[in-house]
N, CA, C and O atoms as a CHARMM CRD file, in Angstrom:
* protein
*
  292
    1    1 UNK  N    132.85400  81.36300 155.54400 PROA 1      0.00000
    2    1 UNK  CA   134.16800  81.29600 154.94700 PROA 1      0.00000
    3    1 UNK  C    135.14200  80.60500 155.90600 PROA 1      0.00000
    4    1 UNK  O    135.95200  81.32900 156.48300 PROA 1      0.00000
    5    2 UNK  N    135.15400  79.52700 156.09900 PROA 2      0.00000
    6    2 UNK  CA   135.72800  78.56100 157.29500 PROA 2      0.00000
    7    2 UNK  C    137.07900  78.35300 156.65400 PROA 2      0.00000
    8    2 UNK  O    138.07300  78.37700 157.38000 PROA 2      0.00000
    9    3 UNK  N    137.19100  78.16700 155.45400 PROA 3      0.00000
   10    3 UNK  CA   138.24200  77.43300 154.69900 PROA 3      0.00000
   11    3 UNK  C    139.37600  79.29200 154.58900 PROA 3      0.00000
   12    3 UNK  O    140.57200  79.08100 154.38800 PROA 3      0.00000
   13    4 UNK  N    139.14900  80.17000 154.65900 PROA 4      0.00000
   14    4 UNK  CA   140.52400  81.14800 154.63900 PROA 4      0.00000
   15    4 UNK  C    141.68100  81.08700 155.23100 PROA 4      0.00000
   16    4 UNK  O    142.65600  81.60700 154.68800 PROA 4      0.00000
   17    5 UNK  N    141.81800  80.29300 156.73300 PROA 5      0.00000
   18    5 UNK  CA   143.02800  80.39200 156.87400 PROA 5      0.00000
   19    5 UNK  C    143.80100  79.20500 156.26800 PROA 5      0.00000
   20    5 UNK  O    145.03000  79.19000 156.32200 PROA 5      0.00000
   21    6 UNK  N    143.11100  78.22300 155.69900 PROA 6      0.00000
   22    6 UNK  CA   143.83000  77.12400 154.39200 PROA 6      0.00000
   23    6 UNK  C    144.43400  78.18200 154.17200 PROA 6      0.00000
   24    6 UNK  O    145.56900  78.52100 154.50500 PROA 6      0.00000
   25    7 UNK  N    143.11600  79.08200 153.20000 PROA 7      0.00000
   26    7 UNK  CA   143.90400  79.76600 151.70400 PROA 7      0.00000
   27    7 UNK  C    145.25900  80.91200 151.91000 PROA 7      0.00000
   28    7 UNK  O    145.92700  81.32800 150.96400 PROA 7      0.00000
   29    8 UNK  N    145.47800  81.30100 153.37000 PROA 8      0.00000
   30    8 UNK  CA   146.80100  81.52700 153.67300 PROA 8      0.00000
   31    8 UNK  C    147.58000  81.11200 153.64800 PROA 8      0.00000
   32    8 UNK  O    148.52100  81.49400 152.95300 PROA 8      0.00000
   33    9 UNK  N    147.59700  80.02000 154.46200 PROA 9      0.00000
   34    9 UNK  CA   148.51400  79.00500 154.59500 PROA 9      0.00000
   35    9 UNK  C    149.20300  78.35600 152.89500 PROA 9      0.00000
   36    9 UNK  O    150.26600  78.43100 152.27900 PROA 9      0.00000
   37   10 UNK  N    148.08700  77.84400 152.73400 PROA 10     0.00000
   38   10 UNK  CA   148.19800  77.66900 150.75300 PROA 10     0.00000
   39   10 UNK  C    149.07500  79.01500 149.69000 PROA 10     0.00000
   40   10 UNK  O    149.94400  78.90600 148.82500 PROA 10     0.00000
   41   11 UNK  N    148.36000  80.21600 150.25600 PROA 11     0.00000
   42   11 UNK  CA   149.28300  81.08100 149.28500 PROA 11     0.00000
   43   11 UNK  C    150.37100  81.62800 149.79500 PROA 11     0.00000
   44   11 UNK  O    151.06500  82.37600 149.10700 PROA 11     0.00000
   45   12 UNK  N    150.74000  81.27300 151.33900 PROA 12     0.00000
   46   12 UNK  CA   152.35200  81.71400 151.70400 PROA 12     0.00000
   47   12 UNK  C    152.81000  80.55300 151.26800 PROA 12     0.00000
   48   12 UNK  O    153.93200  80.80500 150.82900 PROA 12     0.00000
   49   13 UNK  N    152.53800  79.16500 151.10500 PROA 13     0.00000
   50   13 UNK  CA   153.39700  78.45700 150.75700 PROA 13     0.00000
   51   13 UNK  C    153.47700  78.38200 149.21900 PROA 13     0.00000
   52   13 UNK  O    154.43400  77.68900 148.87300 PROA 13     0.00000
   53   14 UNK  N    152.59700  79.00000 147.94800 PROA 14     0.00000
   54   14 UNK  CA   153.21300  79.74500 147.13800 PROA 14     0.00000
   55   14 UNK  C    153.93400  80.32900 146.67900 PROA 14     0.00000
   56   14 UNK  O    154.57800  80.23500 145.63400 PROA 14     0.00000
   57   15 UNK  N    153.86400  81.20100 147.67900 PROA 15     0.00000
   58   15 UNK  CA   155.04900  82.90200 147.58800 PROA 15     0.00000
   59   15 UNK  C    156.42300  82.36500 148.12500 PROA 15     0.00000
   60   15 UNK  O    157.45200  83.01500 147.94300 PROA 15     0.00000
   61   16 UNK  N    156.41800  81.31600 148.70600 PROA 16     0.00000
   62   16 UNK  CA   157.80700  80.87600 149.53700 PROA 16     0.00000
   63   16 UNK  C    158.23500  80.01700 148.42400 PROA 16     0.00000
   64   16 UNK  O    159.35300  80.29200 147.98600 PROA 16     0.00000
   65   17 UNK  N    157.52200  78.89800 147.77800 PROA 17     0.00000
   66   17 UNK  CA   157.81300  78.32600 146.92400 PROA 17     0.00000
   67   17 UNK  C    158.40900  79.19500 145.89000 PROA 17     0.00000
   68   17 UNK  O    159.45200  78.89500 145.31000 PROA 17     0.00000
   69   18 UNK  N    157.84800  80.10100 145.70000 PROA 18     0.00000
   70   18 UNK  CA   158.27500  80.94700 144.30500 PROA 18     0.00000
   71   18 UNK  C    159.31600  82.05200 144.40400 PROA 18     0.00000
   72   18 UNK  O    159.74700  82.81900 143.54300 PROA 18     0.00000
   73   19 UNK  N    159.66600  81.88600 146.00100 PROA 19     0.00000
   74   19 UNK  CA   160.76400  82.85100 146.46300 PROA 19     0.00000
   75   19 UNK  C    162.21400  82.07700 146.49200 PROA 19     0.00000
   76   19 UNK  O    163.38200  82.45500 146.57700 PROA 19     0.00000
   77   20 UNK  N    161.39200  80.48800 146.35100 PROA 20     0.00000
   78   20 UNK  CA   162.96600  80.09800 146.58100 PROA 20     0.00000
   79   20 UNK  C    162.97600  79.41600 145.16200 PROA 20     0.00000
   80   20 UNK  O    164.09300  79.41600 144.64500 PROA 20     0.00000
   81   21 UNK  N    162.26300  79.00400 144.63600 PROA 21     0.00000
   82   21 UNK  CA   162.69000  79.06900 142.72600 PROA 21     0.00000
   83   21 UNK  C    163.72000  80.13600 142.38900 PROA 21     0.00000
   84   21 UNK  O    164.90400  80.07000 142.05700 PROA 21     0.00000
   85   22 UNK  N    162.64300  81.41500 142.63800 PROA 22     0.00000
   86   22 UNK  CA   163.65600  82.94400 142.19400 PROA 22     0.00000
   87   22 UNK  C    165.37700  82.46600 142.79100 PROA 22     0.00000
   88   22 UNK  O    166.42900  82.81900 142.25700 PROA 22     0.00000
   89   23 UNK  N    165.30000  82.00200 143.43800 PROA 23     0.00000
   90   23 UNK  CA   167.02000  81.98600 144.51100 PROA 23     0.00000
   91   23 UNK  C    167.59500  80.87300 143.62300 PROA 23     0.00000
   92   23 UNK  O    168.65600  81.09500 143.03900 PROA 23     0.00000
   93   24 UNK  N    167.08300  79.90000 143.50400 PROA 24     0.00000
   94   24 UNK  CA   167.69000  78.53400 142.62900 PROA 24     0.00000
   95   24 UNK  C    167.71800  79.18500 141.03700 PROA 24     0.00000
   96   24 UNK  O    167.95900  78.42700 140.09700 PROA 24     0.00000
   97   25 UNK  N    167.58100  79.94700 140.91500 PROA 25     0.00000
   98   25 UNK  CA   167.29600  80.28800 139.30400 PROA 25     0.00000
   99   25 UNK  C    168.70100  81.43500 139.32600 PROA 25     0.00000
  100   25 UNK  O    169.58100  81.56400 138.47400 PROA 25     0.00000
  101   26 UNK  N    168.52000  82.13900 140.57300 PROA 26     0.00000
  102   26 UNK  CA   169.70300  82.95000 140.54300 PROA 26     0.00000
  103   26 UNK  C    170.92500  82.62600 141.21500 PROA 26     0.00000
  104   26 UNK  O    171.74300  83.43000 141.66100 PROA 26     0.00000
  105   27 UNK  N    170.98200  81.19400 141.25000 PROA 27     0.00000
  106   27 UNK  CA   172.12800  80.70100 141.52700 PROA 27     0.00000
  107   27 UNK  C    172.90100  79.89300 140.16400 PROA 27     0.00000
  108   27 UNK  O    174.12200  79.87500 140.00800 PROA 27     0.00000
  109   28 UNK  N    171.86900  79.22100 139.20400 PROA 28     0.00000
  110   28 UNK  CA   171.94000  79.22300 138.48500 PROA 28     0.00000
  111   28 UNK  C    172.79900  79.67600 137.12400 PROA 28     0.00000
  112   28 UNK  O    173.62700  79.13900 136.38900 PROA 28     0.00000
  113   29 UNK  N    172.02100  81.18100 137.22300 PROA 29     0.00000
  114   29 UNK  CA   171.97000  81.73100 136.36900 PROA 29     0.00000
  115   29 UNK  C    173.66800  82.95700 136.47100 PROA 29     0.00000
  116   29 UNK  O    174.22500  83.73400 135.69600 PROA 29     0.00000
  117   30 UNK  N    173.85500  82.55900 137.63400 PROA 30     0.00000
  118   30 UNK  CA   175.21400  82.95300 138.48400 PROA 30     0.00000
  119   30 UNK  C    176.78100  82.13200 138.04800 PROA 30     0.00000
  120   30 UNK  O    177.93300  82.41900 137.72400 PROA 30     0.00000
  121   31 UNK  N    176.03200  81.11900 138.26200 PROA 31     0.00000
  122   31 UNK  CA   177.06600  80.09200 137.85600 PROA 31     0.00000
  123   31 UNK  C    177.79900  80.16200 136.51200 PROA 31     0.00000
  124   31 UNK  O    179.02500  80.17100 136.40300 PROA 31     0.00000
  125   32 UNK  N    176.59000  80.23000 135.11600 PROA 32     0.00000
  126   32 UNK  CA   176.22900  80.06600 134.13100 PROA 32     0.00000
  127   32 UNK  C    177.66300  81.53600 134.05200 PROA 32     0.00000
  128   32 UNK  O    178.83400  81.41400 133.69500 PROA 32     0.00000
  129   33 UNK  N    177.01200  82.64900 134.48100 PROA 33     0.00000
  130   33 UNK  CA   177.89900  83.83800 133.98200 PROA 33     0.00000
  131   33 UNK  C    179.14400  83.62300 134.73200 PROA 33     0.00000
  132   33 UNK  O    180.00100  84.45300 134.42700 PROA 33     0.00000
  133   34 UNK  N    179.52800  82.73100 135.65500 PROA 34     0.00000
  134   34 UNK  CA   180.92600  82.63300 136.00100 PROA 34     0.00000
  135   34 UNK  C    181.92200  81.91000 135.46100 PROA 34     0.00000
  136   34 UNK  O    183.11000  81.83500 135.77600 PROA 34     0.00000
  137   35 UNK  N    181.04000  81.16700 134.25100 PROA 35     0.00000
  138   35 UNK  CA   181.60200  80.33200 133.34900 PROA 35     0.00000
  139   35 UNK  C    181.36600  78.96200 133.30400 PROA 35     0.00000
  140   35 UNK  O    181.97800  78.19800 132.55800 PROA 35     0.00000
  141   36 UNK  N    180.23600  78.53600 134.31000 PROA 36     0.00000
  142   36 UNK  CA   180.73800  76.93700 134.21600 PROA 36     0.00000
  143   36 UNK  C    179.29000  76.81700 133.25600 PROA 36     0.00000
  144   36 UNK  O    178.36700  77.57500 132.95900 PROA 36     0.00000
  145   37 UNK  N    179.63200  75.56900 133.00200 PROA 37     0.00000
  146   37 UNK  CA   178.63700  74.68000 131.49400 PROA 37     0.00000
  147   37 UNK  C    177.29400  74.85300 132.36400 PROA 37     0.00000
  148   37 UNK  O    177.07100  75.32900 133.47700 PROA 37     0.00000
  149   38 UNK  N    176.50800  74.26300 131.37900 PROA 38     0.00000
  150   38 UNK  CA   174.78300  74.47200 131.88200 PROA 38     0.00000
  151   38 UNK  C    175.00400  73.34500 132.93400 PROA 38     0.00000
  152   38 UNK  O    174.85400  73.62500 134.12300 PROA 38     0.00000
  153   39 UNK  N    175.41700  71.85200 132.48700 PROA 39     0.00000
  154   39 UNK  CA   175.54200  70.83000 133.23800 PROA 39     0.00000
  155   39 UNK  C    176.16200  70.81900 134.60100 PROA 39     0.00000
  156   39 UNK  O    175.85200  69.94200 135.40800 PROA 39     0.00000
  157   40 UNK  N    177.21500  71.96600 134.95300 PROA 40     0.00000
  158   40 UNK  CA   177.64800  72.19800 135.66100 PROA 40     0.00000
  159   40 UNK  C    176.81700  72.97400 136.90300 PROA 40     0.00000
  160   40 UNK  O    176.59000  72.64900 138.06900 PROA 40     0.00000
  161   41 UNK  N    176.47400  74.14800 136.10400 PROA 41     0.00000
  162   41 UNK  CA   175.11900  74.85500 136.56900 PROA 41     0.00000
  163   41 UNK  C    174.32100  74.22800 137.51200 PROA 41     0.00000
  164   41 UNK  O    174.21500  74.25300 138.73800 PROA 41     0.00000
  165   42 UNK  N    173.63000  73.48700 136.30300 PROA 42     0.00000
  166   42 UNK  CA   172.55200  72.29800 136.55200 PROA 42     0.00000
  167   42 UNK  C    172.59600  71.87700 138.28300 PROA 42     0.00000
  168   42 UNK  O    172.01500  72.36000 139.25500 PROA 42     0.00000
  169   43 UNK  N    173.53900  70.79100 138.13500 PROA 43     0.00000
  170   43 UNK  CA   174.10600  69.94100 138.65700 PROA 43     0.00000
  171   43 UNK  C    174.81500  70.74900 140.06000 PROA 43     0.00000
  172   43 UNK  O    175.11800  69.80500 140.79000 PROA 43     0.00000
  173   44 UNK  N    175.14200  71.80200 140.63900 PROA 44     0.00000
  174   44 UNK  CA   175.40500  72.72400 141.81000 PROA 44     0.00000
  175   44 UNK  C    173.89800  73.35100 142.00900 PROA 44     0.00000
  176   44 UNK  O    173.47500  73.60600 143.13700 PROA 44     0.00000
  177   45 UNK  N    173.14200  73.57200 140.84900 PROA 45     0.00000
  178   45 UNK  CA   171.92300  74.14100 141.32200 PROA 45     0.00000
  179   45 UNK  C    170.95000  72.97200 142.36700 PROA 45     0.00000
  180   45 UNK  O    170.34000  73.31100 143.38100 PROA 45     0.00000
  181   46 UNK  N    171.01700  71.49900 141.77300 PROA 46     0.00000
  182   46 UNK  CA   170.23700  70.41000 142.08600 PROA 46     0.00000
  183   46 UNK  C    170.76000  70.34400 143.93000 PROA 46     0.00000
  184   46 UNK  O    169.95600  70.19700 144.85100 PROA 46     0.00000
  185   47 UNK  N    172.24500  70.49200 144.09300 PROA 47     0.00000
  186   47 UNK  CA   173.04100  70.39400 145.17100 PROA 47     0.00000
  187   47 UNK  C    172.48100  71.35700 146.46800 PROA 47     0.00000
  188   47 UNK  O    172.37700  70.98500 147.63700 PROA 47     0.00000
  189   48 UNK  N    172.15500  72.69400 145.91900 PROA 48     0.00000
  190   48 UNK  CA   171.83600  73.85100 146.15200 PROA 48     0.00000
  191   48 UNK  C    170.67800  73.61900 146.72800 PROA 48     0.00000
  192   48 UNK  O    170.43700  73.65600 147.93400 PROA 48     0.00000
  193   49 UNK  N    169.87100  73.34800 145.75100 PROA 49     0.00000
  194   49 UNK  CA   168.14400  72.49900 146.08000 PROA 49     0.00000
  195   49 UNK  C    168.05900  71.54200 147.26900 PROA 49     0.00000
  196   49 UNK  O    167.19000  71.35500 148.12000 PROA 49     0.00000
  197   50 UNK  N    168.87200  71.17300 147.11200 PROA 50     0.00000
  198   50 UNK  CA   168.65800  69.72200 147.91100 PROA 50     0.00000
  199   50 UNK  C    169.38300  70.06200 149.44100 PROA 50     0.00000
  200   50 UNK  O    168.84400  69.47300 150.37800 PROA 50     0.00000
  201   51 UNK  N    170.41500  70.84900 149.74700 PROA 51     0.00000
  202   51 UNK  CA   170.95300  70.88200 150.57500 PROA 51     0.00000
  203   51 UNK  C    169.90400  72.06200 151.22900 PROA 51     0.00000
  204   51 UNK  O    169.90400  72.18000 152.45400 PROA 51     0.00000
  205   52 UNK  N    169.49500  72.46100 150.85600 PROA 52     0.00000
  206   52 UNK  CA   167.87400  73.53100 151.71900 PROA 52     0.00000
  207   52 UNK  C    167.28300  72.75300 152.25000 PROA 52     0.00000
  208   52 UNK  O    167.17700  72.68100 153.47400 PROA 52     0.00000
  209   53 UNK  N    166.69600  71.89200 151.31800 PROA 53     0.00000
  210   53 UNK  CA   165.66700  70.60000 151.78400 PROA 53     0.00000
  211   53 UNK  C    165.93700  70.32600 152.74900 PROA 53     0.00000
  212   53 UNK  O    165.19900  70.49600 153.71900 PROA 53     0.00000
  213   54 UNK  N    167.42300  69.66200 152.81600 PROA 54     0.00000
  214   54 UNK  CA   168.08100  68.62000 153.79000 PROA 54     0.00000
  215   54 UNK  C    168.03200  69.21900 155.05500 PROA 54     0.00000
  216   54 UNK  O    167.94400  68.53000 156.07100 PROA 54     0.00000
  217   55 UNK  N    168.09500  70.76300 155.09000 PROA 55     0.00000
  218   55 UNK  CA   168.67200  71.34400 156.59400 PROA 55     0.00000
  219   55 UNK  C    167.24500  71.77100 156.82500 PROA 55     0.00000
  220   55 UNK  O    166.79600  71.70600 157.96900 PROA 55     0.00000
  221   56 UNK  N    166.52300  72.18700 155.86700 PROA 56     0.00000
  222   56 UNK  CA   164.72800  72.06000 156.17200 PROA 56     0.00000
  223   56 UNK  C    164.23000  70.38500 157.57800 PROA 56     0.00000
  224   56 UNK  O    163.72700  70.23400 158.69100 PROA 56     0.00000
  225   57 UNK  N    164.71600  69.71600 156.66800 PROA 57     0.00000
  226   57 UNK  CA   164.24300  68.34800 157.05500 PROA 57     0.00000
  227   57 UNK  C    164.85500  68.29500 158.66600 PROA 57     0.00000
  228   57 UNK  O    164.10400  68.32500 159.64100 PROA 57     0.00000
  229   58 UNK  N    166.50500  68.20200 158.77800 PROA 58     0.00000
  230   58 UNK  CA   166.57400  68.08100 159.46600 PROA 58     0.00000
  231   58 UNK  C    166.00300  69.30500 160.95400 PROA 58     0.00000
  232   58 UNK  O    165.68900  68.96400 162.09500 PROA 58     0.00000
  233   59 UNK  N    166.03200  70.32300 160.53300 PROA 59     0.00000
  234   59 UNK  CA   165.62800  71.28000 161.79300 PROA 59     0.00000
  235   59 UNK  C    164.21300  70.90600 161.95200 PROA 59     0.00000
  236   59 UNK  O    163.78900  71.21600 163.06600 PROA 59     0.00000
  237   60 UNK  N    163.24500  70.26800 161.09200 PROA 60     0.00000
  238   60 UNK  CA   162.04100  69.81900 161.54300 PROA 60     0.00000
  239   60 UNK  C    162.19500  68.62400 162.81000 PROA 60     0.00000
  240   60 UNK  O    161.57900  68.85400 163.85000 PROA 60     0.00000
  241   61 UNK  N    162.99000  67.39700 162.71400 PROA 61     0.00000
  242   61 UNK  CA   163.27200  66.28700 163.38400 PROA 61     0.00000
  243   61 UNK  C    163.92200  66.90200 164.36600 PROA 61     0.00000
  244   61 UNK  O    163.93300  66.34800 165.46500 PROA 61     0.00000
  245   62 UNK  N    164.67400  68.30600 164.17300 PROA 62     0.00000
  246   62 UNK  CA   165.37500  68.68400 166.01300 PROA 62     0.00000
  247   62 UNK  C    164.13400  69.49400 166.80300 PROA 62     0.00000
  248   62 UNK  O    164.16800  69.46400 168.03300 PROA 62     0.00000
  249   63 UNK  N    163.44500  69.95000 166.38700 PROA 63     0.00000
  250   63 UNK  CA   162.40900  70.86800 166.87200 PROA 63     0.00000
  251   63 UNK  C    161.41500  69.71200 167.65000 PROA 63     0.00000
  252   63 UNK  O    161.24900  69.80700 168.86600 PROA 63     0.00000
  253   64 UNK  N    160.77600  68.63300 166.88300 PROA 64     0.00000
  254   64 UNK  CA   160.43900  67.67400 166.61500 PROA 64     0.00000
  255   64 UNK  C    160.75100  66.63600 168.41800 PROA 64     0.00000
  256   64 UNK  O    160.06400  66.21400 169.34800 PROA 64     0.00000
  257   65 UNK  N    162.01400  66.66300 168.06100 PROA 65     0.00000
  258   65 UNK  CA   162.80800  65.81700 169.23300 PROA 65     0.00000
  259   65 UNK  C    162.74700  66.60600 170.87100 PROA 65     0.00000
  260   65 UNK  O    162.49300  66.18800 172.00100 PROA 65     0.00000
  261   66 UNK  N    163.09000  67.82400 170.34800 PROA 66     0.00000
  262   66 UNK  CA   163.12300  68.90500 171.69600 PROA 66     0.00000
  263   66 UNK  C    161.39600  68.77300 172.17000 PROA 66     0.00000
  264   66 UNK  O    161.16400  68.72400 173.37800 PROA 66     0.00000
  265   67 UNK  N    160.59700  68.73600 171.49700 PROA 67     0.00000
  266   67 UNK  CA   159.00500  68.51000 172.01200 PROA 67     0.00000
  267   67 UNK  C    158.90300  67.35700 172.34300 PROA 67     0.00000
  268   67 UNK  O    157.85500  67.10200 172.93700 PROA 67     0.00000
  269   68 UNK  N    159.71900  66.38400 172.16400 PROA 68     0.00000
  270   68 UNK  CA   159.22700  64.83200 172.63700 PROA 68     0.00000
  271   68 UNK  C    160.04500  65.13700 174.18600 PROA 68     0.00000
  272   68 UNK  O    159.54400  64.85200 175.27400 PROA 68     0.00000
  273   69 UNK  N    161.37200  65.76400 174.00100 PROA 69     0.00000
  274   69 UNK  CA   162.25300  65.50800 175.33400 PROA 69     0.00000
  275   69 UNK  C    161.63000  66.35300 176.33100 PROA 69     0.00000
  276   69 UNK  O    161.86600  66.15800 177.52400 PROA 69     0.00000
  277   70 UNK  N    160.68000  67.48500 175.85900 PROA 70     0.00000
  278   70 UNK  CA   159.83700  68.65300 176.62400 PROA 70     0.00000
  279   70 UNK  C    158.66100  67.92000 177.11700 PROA 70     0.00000
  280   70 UNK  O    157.91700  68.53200 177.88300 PROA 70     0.00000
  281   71 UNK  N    158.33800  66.55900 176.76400 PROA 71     0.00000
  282   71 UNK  CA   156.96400  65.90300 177.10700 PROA 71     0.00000
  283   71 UNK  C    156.93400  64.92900 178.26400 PROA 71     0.00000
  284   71 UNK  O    156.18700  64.47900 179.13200 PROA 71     0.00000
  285   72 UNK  N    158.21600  64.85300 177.76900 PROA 72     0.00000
  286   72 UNK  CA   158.99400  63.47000 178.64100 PROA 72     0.00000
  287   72 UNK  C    159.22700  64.03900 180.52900 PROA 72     0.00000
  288   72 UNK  O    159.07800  63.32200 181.51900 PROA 72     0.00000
  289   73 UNK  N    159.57700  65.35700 180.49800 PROA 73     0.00000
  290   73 UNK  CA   160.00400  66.01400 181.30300 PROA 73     0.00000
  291   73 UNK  C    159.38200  65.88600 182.47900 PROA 73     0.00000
  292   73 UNK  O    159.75100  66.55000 183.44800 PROA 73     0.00000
């Protein structure tokens, strides 16, 4: 059974995936009851999405950088 710690790796990034749906859905679905239009919703949810990503992305490239400047040393 060589291949199990894939299938960890594979099903936390499941459960994380599906932990942060649940969060985008209840931001959503937040919005929606505070009054603004679906489009509105929508459209802060996509913002919402994307601005995770973005600070995802970037703390990868600083972590990233600190190991190049740690190599360099």
């Amino acid at each position: 059974m060589s291949n199990q710690p894939e299938n960890k790796q594979v099903n936390g990034l499941i459960a994380a995936l599906g932990g942060f749906a649940e969060m985008a859905h209840i931001f959503y679905t937040s919005m929606i009851e505070a009054g603004a239009t679906e489009k509105e919703a929508t459209e802060a949810m996509k913002a919402y999405v994307f601005s995770f990503y973005h600070e995802q992305i970037e703390d990868a490239r600083r972590k990233e950088k600190e190991q190049q400047d740690g190599e360099e040393a």
